[in-house]
C-alpha positions as CSV (number, residue, x, y, z in Angstrom):
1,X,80.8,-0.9,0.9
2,X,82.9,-1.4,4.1
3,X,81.3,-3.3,6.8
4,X,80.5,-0.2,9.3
5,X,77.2,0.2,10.7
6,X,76.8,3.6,10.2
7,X,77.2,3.4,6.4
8,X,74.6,0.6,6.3
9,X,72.4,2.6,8.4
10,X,73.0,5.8,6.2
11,X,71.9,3.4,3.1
12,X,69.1,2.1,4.4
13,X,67.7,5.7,6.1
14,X,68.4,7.2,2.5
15,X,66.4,4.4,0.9
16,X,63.8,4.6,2.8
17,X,63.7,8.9,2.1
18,X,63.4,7.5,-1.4
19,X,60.7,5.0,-1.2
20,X,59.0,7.1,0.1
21,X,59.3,9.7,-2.6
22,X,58.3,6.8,-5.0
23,X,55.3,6.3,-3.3
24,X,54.3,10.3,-3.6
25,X,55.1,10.5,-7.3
26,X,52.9,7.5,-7.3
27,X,49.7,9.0,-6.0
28,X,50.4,12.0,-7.8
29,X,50.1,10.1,-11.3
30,X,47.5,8.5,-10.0
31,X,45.6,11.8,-9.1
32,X,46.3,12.7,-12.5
33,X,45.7,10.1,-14.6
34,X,41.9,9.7,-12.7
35,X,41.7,13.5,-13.8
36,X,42.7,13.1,-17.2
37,X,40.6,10.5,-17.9
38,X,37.5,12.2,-16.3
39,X,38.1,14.6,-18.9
40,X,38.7,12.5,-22.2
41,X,42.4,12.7,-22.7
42,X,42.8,8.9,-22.2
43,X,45.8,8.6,-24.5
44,X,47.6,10.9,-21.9
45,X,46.1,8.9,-18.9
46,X,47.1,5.4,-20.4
47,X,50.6,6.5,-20.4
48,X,50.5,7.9,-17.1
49,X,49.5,4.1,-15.7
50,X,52.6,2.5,-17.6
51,X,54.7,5.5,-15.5
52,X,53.2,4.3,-12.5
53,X,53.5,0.5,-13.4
54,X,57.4,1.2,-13.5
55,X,57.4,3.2,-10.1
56,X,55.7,0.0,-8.4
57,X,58.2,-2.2,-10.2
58,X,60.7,0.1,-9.2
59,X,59.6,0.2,-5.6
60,X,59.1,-3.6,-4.8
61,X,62.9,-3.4,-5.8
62,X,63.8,-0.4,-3.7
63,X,61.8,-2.2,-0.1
64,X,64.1,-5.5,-1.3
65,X,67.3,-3.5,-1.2
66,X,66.2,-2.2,2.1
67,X,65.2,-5.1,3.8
68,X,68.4,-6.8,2.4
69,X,70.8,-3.9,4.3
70,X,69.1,-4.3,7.3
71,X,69.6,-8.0,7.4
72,X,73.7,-7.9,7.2
């Protein structure tokens, strides 16, 4: 990526825009799993935890990147 400000600003605004869709597909699964286990179907609901598990893995590495772009 050339070394221009407002492509490292661009990166990091778009980033952000998607962090912060990670975090609203993460409280949607967890909204549904808490309703799908409230209503037996735990098989369903145990998978819906290992979904979020990789969002939050996903989103530690997402707020790295970001914090990385800002720093250079």
């Amino acid at each position: 990526m050339p070394d221009n400000s407002g492509y490292t600003i661009a990166t990091a605004d778009a980033l952000t825009l998607f962090l912060h869709s990670q975090h609203a597909l993460g409280a949607a699964i967890e909204e549904t799993t808490k309703w799908l286990s409230e209503h037996g179907v735990e098989s369903v609901a145990i998978n819906a935890v290992v979904a979020m598990e990789k969002l939050d893995k996903n989103v530690n590495a997402i707020t790295y990147a970001i914090m990385k772009i800002w720093q250079n």
